[in-house]
MARMAR-73527 format. One record per atom (N, C-alpha, C, O): x, y, z. Coordinates in steps of 0.2 Angstrom, whole numbers, padded with zeros to 4 digits, always signed. Each point is the difference from the previous one (the first is absolute). Last residue first. Layout:
% residues N
XYZ ...
//
This chain:
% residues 67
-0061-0271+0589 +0004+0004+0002 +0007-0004+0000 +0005+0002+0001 -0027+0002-0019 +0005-0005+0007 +0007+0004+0001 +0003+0003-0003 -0030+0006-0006 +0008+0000-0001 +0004-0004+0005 -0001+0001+0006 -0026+0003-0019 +0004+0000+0006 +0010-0002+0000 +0002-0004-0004 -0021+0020-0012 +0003-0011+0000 +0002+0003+0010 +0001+0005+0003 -0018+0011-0012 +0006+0002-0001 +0001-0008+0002 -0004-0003+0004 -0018+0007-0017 +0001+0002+0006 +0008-0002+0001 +0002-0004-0004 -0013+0014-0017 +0003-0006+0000 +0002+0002+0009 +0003+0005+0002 -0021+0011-0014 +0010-0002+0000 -0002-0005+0005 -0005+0000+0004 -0013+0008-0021 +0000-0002+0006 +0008+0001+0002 +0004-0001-0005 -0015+0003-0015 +0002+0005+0001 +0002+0000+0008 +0000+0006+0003 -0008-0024-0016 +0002+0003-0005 +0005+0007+0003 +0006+0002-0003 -0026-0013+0010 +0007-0006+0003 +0006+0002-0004 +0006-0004+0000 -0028+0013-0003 +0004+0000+0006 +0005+0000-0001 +0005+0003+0001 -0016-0012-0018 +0000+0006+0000 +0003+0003+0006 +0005+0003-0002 -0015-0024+0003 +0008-0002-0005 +0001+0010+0000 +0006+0001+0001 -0026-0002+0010 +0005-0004+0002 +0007+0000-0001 +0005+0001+0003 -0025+0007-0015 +0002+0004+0003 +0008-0002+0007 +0005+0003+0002 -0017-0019-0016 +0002+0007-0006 +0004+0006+0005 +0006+0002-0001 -0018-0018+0009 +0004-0005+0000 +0006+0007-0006 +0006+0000-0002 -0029+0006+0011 +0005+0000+0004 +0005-0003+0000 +0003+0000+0005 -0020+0002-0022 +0003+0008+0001 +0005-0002+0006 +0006+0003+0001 -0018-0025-0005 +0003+0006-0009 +0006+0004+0003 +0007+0000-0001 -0025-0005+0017 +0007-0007-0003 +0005+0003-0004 +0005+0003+0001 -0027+0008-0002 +0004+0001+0007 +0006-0001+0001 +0005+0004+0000 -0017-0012-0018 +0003+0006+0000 +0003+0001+0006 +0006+0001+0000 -0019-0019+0004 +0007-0002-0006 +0002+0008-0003 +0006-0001-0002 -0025+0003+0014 +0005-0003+0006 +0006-0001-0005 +0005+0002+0001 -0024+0005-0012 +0005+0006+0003 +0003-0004+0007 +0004+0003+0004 -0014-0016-0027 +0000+0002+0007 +0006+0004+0001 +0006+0001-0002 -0014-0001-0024 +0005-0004+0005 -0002+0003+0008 +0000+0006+0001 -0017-0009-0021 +0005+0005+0002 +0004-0005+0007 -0002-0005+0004 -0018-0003-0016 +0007+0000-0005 +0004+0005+0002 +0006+0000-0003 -0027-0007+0015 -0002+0005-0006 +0007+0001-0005 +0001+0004-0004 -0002-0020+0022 -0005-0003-0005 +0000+0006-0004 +0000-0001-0007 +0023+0001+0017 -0005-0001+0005 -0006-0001-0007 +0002+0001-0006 +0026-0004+0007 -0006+0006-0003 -0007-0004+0002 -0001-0006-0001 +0023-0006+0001 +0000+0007+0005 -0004+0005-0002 +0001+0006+0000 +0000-0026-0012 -0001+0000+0006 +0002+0003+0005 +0000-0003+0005 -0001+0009-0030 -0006-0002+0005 +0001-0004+0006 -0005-0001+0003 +0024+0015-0013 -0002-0006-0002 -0008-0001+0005 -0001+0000+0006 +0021+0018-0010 -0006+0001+0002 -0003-0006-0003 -0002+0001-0006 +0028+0003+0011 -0005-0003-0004 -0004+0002+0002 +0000-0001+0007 +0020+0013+0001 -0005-0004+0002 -0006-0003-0007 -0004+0004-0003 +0033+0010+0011 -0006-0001-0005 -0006-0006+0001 +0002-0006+0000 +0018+0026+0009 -0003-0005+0001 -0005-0002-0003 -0006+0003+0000 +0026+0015+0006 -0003+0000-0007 -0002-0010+0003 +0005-0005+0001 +0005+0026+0016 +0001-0006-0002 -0006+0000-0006 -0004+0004+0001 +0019+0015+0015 -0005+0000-0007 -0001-0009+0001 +0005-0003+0002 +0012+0017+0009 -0005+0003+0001 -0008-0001-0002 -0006+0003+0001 +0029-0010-0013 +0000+0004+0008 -0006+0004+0000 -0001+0006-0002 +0000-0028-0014 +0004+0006+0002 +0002+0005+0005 -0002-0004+0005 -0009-0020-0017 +0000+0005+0005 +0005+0005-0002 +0005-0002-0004 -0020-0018-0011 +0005+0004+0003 -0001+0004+0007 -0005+0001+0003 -0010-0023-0011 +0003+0005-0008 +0007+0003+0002 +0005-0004-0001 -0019-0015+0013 +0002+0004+0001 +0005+0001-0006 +0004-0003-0003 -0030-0009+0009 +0007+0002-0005 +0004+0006+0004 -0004+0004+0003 -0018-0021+0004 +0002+0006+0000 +0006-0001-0002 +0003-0005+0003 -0020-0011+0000 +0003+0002-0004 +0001+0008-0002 -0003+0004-0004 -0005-0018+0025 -0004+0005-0007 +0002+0002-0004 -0002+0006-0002 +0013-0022+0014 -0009-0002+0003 -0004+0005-0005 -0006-0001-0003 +0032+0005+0005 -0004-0005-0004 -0006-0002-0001 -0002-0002-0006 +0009+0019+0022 +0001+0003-0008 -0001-0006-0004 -0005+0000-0004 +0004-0003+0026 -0007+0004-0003 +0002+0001-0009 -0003-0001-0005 +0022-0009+0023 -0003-0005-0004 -0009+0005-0005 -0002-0002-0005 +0027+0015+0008 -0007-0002+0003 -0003-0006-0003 +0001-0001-0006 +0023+0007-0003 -0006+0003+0000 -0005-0003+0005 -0001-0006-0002 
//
């Protein structure tokens, strides 16, 4: 996993084809003075979510073969 997923304790739950299942603590320090979590660590969030979810349904680039 990404060194970000430790730094924000981001969980990976599941994937499946198509899908990945990723879990974040909303812990104050990724929440700004009014208690909501920063839209950059969302941002963060939805692309590391959407990432593992790719790579899911991606085909595997073809090996190379000896001749």
């Amino acid at each position: 996993m990404p060194p970000l997923m430790h730094l924000f304790g981001f969980r990976f739950v599941d994937a499946d084809r198509g899908s990945a299942t990723v879990e974040m603590p909303a812990t104050g320090w990724l929440a700004g003075a009014g208690g909501t979590v920063y839209g950059g660590v969302l941002a963060l969030f939805a692309d590391l979510a959407l990432d593992i979810a790719s790579t899911t349904i991606i085909a595997a680039p073809p090996r190379a073969r000896s001749r």
